[in-house]
GUTIMI-729223 format. One line per 2 residues: number of its first residue (from 1); their letters; for each residue x, y, z of N, C-alpha, C, O, CB. Coordinates in Angstrom, 3 decimals. Atoms other than C-alpha are relative to their C-alpha. Glycine has a CB too. Layout:
<recs>
NUM	A	X/Y/Z/X/Y/Z/X/Y/Z/X/Y/Z/X/Y/Z ~ ...
</recs>
This chain:
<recs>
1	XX	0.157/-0.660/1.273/5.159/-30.783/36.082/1.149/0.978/-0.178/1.473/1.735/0.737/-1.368/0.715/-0.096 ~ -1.399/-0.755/-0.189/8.392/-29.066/34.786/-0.288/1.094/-0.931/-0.421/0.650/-2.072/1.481/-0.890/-0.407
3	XX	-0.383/-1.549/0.435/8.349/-25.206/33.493/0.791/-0.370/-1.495/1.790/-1.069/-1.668/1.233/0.946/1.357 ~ -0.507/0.087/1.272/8.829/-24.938/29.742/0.745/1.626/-0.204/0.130/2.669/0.022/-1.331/-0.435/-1.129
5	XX	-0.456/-1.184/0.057/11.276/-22.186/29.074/0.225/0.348/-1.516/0.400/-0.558/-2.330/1.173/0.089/0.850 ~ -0.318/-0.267/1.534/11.811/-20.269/25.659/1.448/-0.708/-0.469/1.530/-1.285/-1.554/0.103/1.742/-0.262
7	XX	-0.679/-0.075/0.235/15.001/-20.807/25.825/0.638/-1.571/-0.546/1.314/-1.969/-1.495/0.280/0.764/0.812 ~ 0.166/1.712/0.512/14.824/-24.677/25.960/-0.364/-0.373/-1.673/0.257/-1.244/-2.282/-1.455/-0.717/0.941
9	XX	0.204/0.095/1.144/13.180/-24.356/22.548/0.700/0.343/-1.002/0.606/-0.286/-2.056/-0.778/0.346/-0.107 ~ -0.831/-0.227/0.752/15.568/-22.696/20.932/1.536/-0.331/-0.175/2.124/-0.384/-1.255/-0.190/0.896/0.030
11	XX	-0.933/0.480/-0.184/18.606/-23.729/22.246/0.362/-1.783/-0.702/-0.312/-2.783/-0.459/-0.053/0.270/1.352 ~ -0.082/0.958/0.871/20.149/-26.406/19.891/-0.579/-0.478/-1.065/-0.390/-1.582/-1.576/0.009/-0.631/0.428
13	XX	0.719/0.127/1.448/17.601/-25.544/16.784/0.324/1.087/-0.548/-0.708/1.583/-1.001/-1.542/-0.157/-0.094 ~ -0.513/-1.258/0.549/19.515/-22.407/15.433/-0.187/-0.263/-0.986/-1.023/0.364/-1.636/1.198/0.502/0.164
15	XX	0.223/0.128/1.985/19.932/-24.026/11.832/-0.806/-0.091/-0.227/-0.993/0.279/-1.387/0.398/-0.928/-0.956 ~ 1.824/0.324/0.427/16.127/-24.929/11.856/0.122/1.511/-0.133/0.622/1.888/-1.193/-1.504/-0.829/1.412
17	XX	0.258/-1.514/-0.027/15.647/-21.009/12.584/0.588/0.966/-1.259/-0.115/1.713/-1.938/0.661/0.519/1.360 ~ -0.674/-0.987/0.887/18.338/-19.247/10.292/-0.919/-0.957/-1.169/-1.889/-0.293/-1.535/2.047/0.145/-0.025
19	XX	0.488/0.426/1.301/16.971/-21.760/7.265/-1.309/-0.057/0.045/-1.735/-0.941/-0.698/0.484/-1.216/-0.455 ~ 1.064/-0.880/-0.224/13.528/-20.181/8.274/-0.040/0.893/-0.732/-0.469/1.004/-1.880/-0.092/0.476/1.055
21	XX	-0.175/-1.362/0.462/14.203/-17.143/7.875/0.715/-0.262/-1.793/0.058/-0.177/-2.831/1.207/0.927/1.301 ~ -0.619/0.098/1.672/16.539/-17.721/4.489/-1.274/-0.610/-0.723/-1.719/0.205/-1.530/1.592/-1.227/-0.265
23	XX	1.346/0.128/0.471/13.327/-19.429/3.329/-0.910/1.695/-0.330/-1.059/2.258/-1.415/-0.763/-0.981/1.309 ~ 1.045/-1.109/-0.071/11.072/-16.339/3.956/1.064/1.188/-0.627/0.585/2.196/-1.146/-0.714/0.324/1.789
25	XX	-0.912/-1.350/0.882/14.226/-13.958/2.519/0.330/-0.470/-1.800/0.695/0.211/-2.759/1.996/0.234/0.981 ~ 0.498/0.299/1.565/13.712/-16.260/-0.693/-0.653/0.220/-0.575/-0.527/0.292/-1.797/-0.229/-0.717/-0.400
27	XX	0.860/-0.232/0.369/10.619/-15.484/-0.619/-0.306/1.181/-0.572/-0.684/1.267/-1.741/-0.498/-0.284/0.650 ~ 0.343/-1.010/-0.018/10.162/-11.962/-0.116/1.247/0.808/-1.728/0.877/1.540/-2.647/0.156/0.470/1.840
29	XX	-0.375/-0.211/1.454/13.123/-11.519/-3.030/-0.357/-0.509/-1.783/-0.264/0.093/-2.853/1.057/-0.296/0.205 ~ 0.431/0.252/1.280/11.869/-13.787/-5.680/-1.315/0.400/-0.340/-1.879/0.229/-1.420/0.119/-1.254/-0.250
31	XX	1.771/-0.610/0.407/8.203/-12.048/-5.070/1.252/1.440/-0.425/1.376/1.224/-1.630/-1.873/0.301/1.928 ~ -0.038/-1.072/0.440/10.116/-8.691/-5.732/0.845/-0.085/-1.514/0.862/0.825/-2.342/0.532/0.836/1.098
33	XX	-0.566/0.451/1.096/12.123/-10.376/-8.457/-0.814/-0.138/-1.278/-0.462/0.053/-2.442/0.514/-1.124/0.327 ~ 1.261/0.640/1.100/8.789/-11.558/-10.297/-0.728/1.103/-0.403/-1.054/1.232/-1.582/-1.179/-1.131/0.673
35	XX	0.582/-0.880/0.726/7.070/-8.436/-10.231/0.611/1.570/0.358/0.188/2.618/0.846/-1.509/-0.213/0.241 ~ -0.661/-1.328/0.179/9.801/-6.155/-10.703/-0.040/1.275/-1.418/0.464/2.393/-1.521/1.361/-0.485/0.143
37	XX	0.929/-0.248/1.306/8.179/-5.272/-14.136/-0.965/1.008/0.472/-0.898/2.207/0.202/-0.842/-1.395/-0.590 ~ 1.274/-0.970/-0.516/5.051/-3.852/-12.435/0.090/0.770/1.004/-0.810/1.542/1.333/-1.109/-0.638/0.372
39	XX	-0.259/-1.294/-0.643/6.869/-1.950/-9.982/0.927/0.980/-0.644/1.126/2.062/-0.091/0.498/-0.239/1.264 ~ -0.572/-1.317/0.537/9.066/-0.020/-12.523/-1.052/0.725/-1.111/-0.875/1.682/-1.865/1.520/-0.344/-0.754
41	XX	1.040/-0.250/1.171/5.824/0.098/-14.579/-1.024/0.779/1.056/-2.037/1.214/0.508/-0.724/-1.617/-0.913 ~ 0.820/-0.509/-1.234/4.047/1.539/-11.396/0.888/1.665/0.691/0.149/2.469/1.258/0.047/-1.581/1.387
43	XX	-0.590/-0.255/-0.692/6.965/3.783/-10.133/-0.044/1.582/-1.594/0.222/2.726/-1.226/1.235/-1.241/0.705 ~ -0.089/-0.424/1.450/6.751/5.600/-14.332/-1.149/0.591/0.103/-1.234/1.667/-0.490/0.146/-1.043/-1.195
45	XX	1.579/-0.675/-0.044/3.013/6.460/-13.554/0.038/0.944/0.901/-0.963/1.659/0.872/-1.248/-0.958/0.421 ~ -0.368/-0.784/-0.902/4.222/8.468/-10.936/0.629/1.229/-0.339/1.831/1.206/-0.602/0.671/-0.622/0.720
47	XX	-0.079/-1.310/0.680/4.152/12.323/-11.997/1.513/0.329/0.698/2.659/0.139/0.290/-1.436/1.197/0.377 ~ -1.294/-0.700/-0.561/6.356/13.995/-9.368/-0.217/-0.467/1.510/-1.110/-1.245/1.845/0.084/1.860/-0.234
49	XX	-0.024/0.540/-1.421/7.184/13.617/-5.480/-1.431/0.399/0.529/-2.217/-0.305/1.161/1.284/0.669/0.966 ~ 1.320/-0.176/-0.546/4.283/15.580/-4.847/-1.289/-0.899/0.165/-2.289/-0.612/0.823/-0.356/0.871/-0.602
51	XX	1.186/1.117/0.447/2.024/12.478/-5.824/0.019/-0.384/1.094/-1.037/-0.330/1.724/0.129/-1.178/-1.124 ~ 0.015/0.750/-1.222/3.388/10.742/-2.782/-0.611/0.721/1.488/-0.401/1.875/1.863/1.485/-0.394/0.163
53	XX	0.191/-0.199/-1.250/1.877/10.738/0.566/1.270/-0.072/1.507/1.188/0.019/2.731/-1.024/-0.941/0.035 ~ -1.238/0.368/-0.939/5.368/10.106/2.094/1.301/0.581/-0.556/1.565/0.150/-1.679/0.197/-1.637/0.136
55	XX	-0.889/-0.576/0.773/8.488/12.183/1.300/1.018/-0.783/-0.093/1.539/-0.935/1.012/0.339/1.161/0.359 ~ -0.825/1.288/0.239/10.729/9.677/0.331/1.685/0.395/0.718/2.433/-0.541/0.997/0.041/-0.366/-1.980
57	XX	-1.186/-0.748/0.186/13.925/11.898/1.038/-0.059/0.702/1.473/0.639/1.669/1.776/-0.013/1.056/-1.413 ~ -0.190/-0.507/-1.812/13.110/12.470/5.198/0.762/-1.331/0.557/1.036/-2.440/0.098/-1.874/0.266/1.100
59	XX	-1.056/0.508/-0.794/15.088/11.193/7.553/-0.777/-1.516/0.830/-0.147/-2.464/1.298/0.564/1.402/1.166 ~ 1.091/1.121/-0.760/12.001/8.696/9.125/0.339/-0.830/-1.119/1.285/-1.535/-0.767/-1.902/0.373/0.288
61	XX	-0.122/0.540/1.254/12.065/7.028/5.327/1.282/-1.066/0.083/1.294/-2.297/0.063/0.181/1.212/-1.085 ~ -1.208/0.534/-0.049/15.751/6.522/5.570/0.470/-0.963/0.913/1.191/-1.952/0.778/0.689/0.847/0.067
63	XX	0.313/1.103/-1.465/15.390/4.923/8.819/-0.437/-1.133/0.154/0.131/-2.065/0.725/-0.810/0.331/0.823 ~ 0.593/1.253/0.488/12.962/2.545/7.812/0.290/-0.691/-1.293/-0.402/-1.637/-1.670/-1.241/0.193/-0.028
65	XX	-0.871/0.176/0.777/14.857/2.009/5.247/1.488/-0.669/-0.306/1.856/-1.394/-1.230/-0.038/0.781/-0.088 ~ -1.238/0.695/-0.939/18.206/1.117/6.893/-0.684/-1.407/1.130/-0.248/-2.554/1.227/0.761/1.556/1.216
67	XX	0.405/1.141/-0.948/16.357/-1.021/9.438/-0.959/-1.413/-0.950/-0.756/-2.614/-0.775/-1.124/0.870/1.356 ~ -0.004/1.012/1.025/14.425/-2.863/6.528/1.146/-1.139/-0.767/1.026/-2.329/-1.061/-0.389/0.724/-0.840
69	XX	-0.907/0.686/0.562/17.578/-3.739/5.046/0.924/-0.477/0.599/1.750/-1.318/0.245/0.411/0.488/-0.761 ~ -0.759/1.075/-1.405/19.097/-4.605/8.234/-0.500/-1.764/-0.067/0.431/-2.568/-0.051/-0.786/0.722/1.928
71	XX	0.312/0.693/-0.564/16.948/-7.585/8.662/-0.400/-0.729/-1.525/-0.616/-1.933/-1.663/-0.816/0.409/1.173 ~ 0.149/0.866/1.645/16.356/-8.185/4.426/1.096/-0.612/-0.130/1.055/-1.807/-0.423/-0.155/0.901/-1.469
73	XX	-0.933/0.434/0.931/19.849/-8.461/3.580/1.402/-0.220/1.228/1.938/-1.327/1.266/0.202/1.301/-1.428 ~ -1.088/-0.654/-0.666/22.790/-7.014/6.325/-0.111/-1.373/1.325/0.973/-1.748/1.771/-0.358/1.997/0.490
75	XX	0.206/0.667/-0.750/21.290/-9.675/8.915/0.708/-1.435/-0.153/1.474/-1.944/0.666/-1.188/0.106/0.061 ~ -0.333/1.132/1.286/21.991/-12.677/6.491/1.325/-0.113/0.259/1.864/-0.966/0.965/-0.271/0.461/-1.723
77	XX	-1.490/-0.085/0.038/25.475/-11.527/5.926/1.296/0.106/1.209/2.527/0.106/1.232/0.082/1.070/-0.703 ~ -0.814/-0.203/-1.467/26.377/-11.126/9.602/-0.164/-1.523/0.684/0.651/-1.945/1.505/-0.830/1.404/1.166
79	XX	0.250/1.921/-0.114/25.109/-15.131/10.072/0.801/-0.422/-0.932/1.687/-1.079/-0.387/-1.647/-0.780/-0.388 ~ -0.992/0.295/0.976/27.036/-15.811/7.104/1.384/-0.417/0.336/1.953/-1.509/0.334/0.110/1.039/-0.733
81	XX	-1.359/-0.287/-0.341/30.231/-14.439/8.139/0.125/-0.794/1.348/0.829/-1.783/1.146/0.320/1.634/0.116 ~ 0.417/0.789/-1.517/29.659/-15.974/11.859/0.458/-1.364/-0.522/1.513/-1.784/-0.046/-1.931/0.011/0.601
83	XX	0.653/0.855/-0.506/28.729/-19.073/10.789/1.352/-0.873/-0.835/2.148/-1.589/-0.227/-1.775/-0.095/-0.267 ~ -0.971/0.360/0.989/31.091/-20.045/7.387/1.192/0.729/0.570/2.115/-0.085/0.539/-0.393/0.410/-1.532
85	XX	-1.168/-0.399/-0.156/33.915/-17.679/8.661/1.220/-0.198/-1.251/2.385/-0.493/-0.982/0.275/-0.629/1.183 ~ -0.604/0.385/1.042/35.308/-18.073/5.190/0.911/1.348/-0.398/0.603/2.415/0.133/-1.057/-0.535/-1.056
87	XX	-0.497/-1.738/0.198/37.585/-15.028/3.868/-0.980/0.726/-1.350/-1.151/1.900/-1.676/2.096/0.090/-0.586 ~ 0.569/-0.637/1.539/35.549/-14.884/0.446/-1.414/-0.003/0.699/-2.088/0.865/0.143/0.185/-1.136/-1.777
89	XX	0.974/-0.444/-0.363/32.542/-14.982/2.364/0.034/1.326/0.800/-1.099/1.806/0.846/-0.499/-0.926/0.535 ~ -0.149/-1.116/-0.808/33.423/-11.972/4.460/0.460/1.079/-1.243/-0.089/2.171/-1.098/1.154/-0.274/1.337
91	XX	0.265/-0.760/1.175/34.281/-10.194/1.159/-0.845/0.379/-0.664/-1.139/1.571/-0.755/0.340/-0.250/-0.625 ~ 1.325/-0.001/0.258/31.381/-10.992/-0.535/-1.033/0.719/0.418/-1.817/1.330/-0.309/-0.303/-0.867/0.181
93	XX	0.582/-0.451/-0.477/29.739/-9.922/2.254/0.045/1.657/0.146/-0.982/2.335/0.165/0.066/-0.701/0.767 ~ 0.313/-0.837/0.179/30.647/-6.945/2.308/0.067/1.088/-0.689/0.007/2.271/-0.356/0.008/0.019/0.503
95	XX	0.169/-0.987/1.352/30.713/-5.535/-1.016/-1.478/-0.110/-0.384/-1.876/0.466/-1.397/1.012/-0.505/-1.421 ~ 1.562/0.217/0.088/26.866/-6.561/-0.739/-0.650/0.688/0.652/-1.689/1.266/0.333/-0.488/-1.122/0.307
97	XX	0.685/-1.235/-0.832/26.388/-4.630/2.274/0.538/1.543/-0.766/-0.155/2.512/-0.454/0.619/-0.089/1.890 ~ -0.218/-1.030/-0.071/28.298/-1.787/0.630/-0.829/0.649/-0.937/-1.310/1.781/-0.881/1.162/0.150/-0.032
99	XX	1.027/-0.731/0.896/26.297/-1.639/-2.440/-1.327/-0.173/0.687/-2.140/0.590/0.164/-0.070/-0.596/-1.549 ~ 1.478/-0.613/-0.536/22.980/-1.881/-0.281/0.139/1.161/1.013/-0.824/1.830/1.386/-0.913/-1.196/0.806
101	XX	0.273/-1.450/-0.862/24.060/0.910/1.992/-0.169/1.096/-0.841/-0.972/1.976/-0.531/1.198/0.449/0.977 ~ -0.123/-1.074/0.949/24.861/3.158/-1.126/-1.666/0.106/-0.721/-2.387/1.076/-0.954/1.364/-0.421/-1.200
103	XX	1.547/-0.097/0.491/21.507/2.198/-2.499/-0.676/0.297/0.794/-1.776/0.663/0.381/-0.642/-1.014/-0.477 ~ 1.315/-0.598/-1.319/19.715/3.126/1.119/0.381/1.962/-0.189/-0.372/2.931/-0.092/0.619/-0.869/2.488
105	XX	-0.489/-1.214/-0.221/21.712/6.223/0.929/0.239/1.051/-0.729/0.645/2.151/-0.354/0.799/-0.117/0.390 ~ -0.256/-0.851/1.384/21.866/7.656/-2.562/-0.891/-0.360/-1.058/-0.725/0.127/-2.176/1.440/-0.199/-0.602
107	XX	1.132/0.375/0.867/18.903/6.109/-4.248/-1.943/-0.061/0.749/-2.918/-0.810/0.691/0.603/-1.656/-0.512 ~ 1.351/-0.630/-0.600/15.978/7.916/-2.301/-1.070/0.473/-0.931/-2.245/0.108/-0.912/0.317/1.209/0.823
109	XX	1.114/-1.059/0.400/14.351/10.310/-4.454/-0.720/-0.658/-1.039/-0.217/-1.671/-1.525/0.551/1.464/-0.538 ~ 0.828/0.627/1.347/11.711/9.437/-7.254/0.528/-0.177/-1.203/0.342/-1.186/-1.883/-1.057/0.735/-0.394
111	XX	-0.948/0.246/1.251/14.035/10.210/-10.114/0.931/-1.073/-0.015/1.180/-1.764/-1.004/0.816/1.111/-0.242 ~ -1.182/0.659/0.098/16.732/8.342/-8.926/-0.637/-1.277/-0.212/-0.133/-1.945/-1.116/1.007/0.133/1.184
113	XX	0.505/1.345/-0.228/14.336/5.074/-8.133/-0.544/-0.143/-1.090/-0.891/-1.318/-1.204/-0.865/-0.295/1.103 ~ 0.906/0.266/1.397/12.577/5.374/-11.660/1.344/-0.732/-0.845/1.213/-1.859/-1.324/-0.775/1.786/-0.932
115	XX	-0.614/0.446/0.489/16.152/5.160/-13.147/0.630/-0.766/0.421/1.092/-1.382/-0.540/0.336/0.492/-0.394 ~ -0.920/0.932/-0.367/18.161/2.939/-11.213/-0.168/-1.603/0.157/-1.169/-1.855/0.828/0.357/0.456/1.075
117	XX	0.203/1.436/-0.129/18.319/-0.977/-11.254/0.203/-0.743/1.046/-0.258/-1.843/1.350/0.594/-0.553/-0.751 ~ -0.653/0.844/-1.331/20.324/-1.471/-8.051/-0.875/-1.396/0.747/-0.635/-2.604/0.756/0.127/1.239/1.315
119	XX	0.738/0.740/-0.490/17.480/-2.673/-6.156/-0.388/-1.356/-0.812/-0.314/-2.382/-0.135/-0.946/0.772/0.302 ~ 0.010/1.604/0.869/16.725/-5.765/-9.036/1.312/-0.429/0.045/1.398/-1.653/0.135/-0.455/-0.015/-1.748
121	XX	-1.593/0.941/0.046/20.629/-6.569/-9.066/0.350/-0.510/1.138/1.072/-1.507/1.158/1.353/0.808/-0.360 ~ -0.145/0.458/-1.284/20.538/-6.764/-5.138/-0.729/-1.015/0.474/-0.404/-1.903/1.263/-0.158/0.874/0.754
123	XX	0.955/1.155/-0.040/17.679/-8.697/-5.259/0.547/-1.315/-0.224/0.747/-2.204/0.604/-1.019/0.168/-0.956 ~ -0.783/0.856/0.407/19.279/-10.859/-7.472/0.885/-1.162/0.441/0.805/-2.389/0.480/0.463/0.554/-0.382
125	XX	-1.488/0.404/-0.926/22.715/-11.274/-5.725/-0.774/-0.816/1.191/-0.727/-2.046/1.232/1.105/1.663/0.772 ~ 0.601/0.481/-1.104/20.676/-11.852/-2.537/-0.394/-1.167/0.020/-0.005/-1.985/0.853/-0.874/0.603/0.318
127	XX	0.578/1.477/0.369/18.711/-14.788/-3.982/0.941/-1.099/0.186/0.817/-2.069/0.934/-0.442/-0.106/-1.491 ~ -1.424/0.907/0.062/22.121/-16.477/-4.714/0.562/-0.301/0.822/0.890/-1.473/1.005/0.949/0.350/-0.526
129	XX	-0.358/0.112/-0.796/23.445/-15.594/-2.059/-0.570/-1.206/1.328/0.066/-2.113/1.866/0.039/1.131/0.022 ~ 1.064/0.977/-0.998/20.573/-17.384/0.449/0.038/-1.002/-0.788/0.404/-1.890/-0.019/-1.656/0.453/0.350
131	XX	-0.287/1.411/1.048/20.762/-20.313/-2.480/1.266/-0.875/0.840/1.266/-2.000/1.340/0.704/0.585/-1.944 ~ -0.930/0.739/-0.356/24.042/-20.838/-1.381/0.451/-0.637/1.212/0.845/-1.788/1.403/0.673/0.489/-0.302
133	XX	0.086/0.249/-1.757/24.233/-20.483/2.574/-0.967/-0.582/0.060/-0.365/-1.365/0.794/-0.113/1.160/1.077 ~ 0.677/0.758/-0.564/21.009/-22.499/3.111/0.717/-1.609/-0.795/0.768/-2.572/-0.030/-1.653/0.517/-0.200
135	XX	-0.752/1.386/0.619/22.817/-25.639/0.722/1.412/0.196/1.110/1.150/-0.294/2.209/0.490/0.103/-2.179 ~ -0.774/-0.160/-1.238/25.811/-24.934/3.026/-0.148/-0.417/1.585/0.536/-1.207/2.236/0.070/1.139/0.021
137	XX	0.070/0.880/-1.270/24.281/-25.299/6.342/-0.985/-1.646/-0.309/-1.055/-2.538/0.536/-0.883/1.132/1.326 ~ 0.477/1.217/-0.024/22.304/-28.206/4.984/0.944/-0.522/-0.162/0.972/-1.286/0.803/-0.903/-0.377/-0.714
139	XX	-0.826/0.936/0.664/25.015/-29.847/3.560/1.599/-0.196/1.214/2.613/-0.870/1.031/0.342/0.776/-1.811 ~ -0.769/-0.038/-1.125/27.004/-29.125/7.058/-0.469/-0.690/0.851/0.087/-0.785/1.945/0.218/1.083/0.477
</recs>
């Protein structure tokens, strides 16, 4: 009887895995895409910071915040670049990471998130983006 190792399983199914994940990062953007309506219609009902149970503008926030978008968006773009090694993909990439760092980093507070769109335009981009790299490695 021969010892099944993790590593056996994964080794030589990487593209199954990344077009996993790009699946589930389709997902999680076109759900925030769909009811991005009822979260700026949700975010408007919201008096002042004091409402919140969480100060949006601490340093824990920001954290989970950066590490969220590590693994939403910044993760993506580091497989990307890896994988296509293209020069316009490494551009792309990271004028995508630069506007999601600026948005982790300057679009904290309640005011700013009531007015700003970033987050729906990143969304957006993102979608496209995973559109394109999962037709890519399929089509590789």
């Amino acid at each position: 009887m021969r010892c099944f190792y993790l590593g056996e399983l994964l080794y030589g199914n990487e593209e199954i895995y990344i077009i996993v994940y790009c699946f589930i990062l389709l997902w999680i953007n076109l759900d925030y895409l769909k009811d991005y309506k009822k979260i700026k219609t949700g975010l408007a009902e919201i008096a002042s910071e004091e409402d919140l149970e969480v100060n949006p503008e601490g340093l824990s926030m920001v954290l989970i915040d950066l590490l969220f978008n590590f693994f939403r968006r910044w993760l993506l773009y580091i497989l990307a670049v890896l994988i296509i090694g293209n020069i316009f993909v490494v551009i792309v990439s990271v004028i995508l990471f630069a506007i999601s760092l600026y948005d982790v980093l300057f679009n904290y507070s309640l005011a700013k998130l009531k007015k700003s769109n970033l987050k729906f335009y990143l969304a957006g981009l993102d979608t496209i983006y995973v559109l394109i790299f999962v037709f890519y490695l399929y089509l590789s």
